[in-house]
GUFILO-240430 format. One record per residue (C-alpha): residue number from 1; residue in one letter; x, y, z negated. Coordinates in steps of 0.1 Angstrom, whole numbers. Layout:
# residues N
+-----+---------+-------+-------+-------+
: num : residuo :    c1 :    c2 :    c3 :
+-----+---------+-------+-------+-------+
: NUM :       A :     X :     Y :     Z :
...
+-----+---------+-------+-------+-------+
END
This chain:
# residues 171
+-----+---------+-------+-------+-------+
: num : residuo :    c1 :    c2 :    c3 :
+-----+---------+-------+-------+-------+
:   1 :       X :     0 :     0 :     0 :
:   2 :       X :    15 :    33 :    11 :
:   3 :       X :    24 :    62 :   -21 :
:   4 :       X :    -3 :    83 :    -6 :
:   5 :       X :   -33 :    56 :    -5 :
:   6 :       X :   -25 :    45 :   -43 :
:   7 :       X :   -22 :    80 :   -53 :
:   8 :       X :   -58 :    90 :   -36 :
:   9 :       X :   -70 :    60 :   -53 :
:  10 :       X :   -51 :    70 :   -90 :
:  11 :       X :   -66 :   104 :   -87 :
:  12 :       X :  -104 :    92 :   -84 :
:  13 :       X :  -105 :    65 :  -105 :
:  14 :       X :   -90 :    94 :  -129 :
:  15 :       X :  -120 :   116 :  -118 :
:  16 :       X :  -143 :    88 :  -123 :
:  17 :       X :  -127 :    81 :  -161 :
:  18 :       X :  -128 :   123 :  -166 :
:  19 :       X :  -168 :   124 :  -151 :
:  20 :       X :  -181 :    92 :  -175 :
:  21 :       X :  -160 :   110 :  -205 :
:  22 :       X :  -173 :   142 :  -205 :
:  23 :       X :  -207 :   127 :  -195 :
:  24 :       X :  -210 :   111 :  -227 :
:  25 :       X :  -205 :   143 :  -247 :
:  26 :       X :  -236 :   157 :  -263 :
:  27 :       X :  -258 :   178 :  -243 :
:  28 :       X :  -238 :   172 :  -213 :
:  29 :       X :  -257 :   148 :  -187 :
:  30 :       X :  -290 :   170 :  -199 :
:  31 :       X :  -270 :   203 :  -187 :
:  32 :       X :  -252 :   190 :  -156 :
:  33 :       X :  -294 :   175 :  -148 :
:  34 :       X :  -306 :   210 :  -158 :
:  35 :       X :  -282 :   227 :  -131 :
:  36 :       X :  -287 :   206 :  -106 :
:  37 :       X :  -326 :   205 :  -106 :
:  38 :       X :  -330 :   246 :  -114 :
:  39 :       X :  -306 :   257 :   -95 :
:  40 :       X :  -295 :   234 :   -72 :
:  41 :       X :  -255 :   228 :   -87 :
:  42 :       X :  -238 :   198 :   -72 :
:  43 :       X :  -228 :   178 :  -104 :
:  44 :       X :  -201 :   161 :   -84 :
:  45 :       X :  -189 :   191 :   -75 :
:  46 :       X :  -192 :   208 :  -108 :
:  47 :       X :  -175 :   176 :  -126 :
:  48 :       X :  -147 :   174 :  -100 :
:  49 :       X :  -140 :   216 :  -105 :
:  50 :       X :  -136 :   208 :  -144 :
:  51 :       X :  -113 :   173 :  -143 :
:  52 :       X :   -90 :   195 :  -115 :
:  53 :       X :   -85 :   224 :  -138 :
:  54 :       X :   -87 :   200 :  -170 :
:  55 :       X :   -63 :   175 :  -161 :
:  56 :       X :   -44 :   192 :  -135 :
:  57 :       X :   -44 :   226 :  -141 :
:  58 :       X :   -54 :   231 :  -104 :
:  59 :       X :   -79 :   260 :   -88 :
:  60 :       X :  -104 :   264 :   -65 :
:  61 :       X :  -107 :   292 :   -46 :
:  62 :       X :  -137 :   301 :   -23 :
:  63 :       X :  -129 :   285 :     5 :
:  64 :       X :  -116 :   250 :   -16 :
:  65 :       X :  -149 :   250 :   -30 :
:  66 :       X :  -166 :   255 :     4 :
:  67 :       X :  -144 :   225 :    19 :
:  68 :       X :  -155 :   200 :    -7 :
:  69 :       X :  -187 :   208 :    -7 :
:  70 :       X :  -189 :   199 :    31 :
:  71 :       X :  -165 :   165 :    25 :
:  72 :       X :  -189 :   154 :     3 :
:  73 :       X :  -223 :   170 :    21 :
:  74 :       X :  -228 :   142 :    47 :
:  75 :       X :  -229 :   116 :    22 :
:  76 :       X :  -252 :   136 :    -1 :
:  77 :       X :  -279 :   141 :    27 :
:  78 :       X :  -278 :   106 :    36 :
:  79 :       X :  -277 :    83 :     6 :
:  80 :       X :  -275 :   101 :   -30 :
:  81 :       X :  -304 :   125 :   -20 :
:  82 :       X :  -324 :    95 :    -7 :
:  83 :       X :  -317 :    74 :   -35 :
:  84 :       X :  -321 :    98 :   -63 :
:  85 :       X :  -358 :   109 :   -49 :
:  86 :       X :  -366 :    72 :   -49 :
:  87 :       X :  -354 :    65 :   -83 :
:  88 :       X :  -377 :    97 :   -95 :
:  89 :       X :  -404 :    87 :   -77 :
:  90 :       X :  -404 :    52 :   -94 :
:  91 :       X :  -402 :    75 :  -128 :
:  92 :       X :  -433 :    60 :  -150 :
:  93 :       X :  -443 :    30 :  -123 :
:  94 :       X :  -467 :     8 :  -142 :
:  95 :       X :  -452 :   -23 :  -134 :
:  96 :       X :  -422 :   -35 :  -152 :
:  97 :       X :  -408 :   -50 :  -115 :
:  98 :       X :  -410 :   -20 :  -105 :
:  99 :       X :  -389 :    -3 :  -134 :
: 100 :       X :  -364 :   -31 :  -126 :
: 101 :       X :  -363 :   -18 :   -89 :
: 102 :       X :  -351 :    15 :  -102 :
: 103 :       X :  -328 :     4 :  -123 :
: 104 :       X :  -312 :   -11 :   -93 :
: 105 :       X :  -317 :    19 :   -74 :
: 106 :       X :  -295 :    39 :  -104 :
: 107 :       X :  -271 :    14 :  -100 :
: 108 :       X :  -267 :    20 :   -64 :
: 109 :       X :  -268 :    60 :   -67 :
: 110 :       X :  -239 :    58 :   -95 :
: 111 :       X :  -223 :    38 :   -72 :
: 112 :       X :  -223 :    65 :   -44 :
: 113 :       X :  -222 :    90 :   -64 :
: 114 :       X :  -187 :    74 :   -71 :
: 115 :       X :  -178 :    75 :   -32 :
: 116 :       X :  -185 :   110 :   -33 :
: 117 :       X :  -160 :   114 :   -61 :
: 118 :       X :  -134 :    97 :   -42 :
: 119 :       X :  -140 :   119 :   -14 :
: 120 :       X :  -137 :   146 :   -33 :
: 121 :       X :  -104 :   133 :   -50 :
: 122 :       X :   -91 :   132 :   -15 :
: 123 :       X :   -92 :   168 :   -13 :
: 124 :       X :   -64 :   175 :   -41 :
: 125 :       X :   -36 :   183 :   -13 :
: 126 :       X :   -56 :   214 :    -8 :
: 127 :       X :   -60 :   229 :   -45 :
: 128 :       X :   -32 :   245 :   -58 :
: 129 :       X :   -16 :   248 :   -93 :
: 130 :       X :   -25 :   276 :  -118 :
: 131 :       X :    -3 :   294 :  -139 :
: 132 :       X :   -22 :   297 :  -169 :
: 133 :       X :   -34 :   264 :  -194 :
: 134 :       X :   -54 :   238 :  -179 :
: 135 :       X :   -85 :   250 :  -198 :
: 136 :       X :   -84 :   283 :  -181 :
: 137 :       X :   -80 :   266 :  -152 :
: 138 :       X :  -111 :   243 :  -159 :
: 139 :       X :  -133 :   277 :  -168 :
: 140 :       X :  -125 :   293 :  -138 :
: 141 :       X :  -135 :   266 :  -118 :
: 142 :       X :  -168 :   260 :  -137 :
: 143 :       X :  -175 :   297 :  -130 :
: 144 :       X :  -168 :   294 :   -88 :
: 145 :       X :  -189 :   264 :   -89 :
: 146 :       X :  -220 :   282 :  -112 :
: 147 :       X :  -222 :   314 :   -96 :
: 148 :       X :  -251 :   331 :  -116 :
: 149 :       X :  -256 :   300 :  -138 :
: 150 :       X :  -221 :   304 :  -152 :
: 151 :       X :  -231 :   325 :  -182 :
: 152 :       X :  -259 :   301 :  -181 :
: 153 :       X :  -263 :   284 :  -217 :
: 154 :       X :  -255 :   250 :  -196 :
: 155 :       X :  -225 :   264 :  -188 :
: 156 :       X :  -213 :   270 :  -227 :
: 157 :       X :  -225 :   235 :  -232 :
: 158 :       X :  -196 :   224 :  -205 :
: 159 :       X :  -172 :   246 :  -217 :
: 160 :       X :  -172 :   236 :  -250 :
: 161 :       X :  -174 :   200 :  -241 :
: 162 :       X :  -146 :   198 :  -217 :
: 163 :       X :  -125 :   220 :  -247 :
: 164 :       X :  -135 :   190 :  -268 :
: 165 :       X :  -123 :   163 :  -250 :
: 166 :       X :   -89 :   180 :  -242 :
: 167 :       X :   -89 :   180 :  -276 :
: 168 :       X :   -93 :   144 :  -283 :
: 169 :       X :   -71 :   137 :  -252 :
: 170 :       X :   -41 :   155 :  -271 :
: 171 :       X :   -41 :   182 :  -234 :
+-----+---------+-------+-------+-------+
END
């Protein structure tokens, strides 16, 4: 396996480990769903922006952000979209097959949802270092990715989350 391949693959499985980490913090999987539903945030994107600046100490600028939001678009449109709307819709079905069937479904949107994070990991050539701490780093991305929402009370949840697992990861 060439450097570059097991390197791509090092960095998402490291996304992957960042995303289910700071996931499982309180409040957090309620704020990234909050962001995404009113205001349309991609979480991948959002969790990707935080783990780069976290964990690398790397930016996005403007046009960064713009690039892997269009890696991952196609695959968005096509099957997390898709899947997600079907797992909703099956959201309170009477039948307990049927709340097996979205279970399934779940399983398969995690598991693109993970493609889209390799994707995105794929994109690290184009980010560039920072020169300040890696939280600062991880702030500043969370605010390119929020726009508006970044003063948004999901947002301090984030914040204060990702500071907390730095924390606990000795960064």
């Amino acid at each position: 396996m060439r450097d570059d391949d097991r390197r791509a693959r090092q960095a998402a499985e490291s996304l992957w480990r960042f995303s289910l980490a700071l996931n499982a913090r309180p409040g957090v999987a309620a704020a990234l769903l909050r962001l995404q539903d009113r205001a349309g945030c991609d979480v991948n994107l959002i969790l990707f922006a935080l783990w780069l600046g976290a964990t690398r100490a790397g930016t996005l600028d403007a046009a960064g952000q713009v690039a892997a939001a269009a890696v991952i678009a196609p695959l968005n449109a096509a099957i997390v979209h898709p899947l997600r709307q079907r797992r909703r819709e099956l959201k309170g079905a009477l039948y307990s097959d049927f709340q097996a069937l979205r279970r399934r479904i779940l399983n398969l949107e995690l598991a693109a949802e993970r493609q889209v994070q390799h994707r995105l990991a794929a994109t690290l050539p184009d980010s560039r270092a920072a020169p300040g701490p890696p939280l600062a780093s991880a702030e500043a991305n969370l605010a390119l990715c929020l726009g508006r929402e970044a003063k948004s009370a999901e947002a301090d949840v984030l914040r204060q989350a990702v500071a907390a697992l730095m924390r606990l990861c000795g960064a």
